[in-house]
C-alpha positions, 0 to 999 in steps of 0.5 A: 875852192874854199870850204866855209863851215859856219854854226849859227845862234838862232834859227832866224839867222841860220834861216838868213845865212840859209837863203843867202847861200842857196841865192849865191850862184857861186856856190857849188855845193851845200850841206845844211844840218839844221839840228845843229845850226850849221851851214857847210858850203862849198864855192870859188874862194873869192865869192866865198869870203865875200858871201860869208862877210855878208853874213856875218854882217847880218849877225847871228854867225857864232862861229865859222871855219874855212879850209882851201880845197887843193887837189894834187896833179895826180888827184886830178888825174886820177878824178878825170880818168874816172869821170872818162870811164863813167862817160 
């Protein structure tokens, strides 16, 4: 999985960049700070890149980082315990 965090110029293109994220049905989940022009989205890395090259396309895209999620084995485990004890 693949974090993108992306900071817009405009509110026309963060309107933009907004609609195509909610759209994309890749996306796994997404957190929108309009006071700040800027889009956090979370989604499998292959859709991601693709989802974010078409945004950036469309311009307006200022700036952008992205960050792979990894979770240890241990991780894992310990998140699947809890999702079993809350079950």
């Amino acid at each position: 999985m693949r974090v993108y965090v992306m900071h817009f110029r405009s509110t026309a293109a963060f309107t933009s960049a907004f609609d195509s994220v909610m759209d994309a049905r890749d996306v796994a989940s997404c957190l929108v700070e309009p006071e700040y022009g800027r889009i956090r989205f979370l989604a499998p890395r292959k859709a991601a890149d693709a989802l974010v090259e078409r945004i950036y396309g469309e311009g307006g895209l200022v700036w952008c980082s992205q960050h792979d999620l990894t979770l240890s084995s241990a991780d894992a485990a310990a998140r699947l315990r809890l999702v079993e004890d809350d079950g």
